[in-house]
C-alpha positions in Angstrom: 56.8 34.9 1.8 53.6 35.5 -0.4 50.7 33.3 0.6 49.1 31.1 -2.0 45.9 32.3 -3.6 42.8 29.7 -2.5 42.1 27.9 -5.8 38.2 28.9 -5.7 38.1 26.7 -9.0 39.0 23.5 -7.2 36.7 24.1 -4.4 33.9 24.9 -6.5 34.6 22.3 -8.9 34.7 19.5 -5.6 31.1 20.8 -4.0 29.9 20.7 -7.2 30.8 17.3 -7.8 29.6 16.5 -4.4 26.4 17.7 -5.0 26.2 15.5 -8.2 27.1 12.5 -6.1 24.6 13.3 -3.6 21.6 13.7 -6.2 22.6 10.6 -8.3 22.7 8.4 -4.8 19.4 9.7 -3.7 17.7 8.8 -7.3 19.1 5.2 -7.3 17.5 5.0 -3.4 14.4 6.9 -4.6 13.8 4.2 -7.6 15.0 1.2 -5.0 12.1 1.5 -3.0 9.4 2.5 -5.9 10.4 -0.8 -7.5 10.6 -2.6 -4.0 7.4 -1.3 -2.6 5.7 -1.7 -5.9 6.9 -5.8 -6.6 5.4 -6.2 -2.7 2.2 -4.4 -2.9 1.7 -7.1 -6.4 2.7 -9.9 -4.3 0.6 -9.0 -1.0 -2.5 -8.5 -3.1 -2.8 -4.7 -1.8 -5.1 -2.5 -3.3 -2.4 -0.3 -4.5 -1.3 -3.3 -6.7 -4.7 -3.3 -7.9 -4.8 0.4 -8.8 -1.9 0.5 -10.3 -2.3 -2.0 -13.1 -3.9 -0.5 -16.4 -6.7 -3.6 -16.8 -9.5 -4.2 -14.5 -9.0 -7.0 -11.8 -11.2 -9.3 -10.6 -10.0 -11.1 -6.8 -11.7 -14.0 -5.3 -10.4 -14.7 -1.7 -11.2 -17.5 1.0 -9.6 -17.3 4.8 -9.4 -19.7 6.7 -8.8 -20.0 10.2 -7.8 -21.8 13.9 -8.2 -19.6 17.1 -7.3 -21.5 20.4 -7.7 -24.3 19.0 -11.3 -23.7 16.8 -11.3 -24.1 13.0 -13.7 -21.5 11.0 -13.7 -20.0 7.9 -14.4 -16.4 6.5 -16.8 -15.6 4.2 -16.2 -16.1 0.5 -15.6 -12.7 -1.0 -15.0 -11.3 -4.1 -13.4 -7.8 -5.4 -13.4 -6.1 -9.2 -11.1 -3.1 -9.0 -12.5 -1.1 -12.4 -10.0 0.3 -14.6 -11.8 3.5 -16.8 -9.5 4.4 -19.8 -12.3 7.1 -20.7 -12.0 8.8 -17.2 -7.8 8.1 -17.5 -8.3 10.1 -20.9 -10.3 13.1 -19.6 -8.1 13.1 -16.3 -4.7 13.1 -18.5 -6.5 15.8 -20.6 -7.2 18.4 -17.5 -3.5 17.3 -16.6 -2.0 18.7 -20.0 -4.4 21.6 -20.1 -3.8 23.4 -16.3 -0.3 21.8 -15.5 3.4 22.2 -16.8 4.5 19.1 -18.4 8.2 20.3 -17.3 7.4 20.3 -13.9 8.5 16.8 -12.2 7.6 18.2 -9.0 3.7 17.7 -10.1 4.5 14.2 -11.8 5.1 15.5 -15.4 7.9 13.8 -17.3 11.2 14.3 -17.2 13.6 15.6 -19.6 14.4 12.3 -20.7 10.6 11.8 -21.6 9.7 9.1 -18.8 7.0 9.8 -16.0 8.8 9.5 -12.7 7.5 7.3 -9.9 5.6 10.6 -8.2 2.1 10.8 -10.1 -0.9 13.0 -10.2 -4.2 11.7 -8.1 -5.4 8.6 -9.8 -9.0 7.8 -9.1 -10.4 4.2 -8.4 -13.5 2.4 -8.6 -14.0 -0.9 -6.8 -17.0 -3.2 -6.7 -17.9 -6.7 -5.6 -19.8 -9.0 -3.1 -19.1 -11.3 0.3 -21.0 -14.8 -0.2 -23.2 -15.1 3.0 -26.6 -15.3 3.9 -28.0 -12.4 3.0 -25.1 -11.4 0.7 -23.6 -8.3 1.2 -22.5 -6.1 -1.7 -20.5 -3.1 -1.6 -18.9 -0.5 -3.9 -15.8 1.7 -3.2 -14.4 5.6 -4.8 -10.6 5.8 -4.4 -8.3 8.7 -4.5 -4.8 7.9 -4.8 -1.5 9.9 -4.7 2.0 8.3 -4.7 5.1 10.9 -3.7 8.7 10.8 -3.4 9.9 12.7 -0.3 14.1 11.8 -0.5 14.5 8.6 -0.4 11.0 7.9 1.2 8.3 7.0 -0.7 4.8 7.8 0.4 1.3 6.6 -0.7 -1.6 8.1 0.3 -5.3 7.2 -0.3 -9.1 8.5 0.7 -11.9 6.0 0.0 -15.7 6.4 0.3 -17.6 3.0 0.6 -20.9 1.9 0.4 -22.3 -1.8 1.5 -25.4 -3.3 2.0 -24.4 -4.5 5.3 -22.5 -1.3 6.8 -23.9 1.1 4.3 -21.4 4.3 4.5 -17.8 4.1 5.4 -14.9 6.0 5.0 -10.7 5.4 5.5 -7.8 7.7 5.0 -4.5 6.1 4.5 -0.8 7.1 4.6 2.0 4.5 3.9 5.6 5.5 3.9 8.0 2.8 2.6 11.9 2.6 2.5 14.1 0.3 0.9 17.3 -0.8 3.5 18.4 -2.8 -0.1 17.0 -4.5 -3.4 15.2 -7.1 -1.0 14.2 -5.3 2.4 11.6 -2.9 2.6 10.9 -1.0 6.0 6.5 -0.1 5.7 4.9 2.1 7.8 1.4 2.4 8.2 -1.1 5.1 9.6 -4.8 4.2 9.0 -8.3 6.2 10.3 -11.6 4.0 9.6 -14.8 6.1 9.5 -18.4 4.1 9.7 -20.5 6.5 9.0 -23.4 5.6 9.6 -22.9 3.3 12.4 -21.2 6.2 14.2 -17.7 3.7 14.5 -14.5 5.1 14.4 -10.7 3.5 14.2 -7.3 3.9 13.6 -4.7 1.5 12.7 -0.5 2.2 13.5 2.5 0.3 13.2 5.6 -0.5 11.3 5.9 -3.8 8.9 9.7 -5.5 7.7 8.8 -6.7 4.8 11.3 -9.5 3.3 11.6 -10.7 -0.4 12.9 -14.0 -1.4 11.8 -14.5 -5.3 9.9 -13.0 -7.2 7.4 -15.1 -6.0 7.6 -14.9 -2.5 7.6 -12.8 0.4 7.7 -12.6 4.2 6.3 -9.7 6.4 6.8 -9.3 10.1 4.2 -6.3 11.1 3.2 -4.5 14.9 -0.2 -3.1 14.9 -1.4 -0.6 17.5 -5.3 -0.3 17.2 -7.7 1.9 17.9 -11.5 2.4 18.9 -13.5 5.5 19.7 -16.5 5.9 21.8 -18.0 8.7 22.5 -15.4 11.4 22.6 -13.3 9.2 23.9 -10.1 7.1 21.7 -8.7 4.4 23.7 -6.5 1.8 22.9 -8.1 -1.7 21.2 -5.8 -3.8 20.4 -1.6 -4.7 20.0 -1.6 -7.3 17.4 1.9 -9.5 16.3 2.4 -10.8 13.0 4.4 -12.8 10.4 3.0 -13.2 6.7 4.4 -15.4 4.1 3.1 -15.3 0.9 3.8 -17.3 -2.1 2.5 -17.4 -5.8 2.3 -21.1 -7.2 3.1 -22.0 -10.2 -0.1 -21.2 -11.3 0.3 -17.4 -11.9 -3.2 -16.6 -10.5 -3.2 -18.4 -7.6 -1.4 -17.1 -4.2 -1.3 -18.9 -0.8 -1.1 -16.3 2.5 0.0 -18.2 5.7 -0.4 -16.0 9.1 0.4 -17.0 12.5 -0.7 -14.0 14.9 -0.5 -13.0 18.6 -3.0 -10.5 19.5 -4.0 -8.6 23.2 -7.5 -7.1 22.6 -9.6 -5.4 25.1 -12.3 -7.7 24.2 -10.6 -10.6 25.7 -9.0 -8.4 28.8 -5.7 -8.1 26.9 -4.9 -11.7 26.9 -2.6 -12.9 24.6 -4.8 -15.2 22.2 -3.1 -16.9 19.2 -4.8 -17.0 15.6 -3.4 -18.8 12.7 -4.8 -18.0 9.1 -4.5 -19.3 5.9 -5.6 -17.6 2.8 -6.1 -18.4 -0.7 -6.5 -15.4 -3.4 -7.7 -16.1 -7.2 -6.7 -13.1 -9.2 -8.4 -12.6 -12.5 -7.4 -9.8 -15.0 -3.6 -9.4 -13.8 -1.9 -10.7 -17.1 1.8 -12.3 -16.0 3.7 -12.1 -13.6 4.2 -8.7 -11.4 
């Protein structure tokens, strides 16, 4: 009895349509957690937010705070995160001149004419003051690259500071984000923190579960693993526990940050002292809602 020829068609036909399936899941998941990780960073007043939005934004932020039972307060500070549309132009310019527009890889558009969420290095200027006696100013150069690796999205940064108080500084930042649906995003943090000229150097871990409600409001549950060197020597600073929730009034520029935290620092022999914070941003510049 003559054995049936394997219908290659078919099978070629059903991996193909596999691999289709497979690509179309992984872009819904891939613009999931752009969107997700983009409506947070807005609502947590990051400075990825800030960078991202094309007008120049001026924040005004107050903290206040009870430690074991003390009340204080922070010092009054205020940011302006500098949008350049000249320095956009010439950057877009270099862009078009020594890279292939057809290449997505590199963050040119698509076949369908839309930029994807992976972009080219976008550069940041920052400036602004903390109201104290004397009053420090500072001013900040950010480097920014968000990229798409599956259905992970990463965001990298490398800013250079400079303040009256600390003069230079330096951090390097890497945040990887996934979205487990429309409303729960998974955030993990690596952070290095460079003074300078004060010869200081930290680094800040840990994972956040980040939890939208509304548009309007958010809550974060985050583990931080700190930190310090001295001499050649990195040894651990700090575990801190915490729980944000953060809520825009009805006033669009007005946000309200409430913080309940557990934190073991070497400072205070790794006993467990308990800080609640409440925080009030003004944001200027940011037209509408995110």
């Amino acid at each position: 009895m003559p054995v049936p020829a394997p219908q290659t068609g078919v099978v070629e036909e059903s991996m193909r349509a596999g691999r289709v399936y497979l690509e179309d899941t992984r872009e819904v998941l891939s613009k999931r957690v752009v969107r997700l990780s983009e409506s947070v960073d807005a609502l947590f007043g990051n400075t990825r937010a800030d960078d991202a939005r094309n007008t120049s934004t001026l924040r005004v932020s107050q903290t206040l705070y009870v430690r074991d039972g003390d009340l204080g307060a922070e010092d009054l500070s205020t940011s302006l995160n500098l949008y350049l549309p000249n320095f956009q132009k010439w950057e877009k310019s270099l862009r078009d001149k020594y890279f292939s527009r057809n290449n997505t890889d590199e963050g040119g558009e698509d076949e369908s004419g839309q930029e994807p969420a992976q972009r080219y290095w976008d550069l940041n200027t920052e400036a602004g003051l903390v109201v104290t006696i004397p009053v420090n100013y500072f001013a900040k150069l950010r480097l920014r690259r968000n990229f798409l690796m599956g259905i992970f999205e990463n965001s990298f940064y490398q800013e250079f500071r400079w303040s009256k108080k600390d003069e230079w500084e330096e951090t390097s930042s890497l945040t990887t984000d996934y979205a487990f649906d429309r409303e729960l995003l998974f955030r993990f943090i690596n952070e290095a923190n460079w003074a300078m000229t004060n010869e200081r150097f930290g680094t800040h871990h840990g994972p956040s579960l980040i939890q939208t409600f509304t548009a309007d409001s958010a809550l974060s549950y985050d583990f931080r693993f700190n930190t310090k060197m001295e001499g050649y020597s990195l040894y651990g600073d700090s575990l801190v526990l915490s729980s944000t929730y953060t809520q825009r009034t009805s006033i669009d520029w007005i946000y309200l940050k409430t913080t309940p935290e557990i934190a073991w620092a070497r400072k205070d022999d790794f006993a467990p002292v308990m800080t609640l914070y409440l925080k009030v941003d003004l944001i200027f510049g940011n037209e509408g809602k995110d």
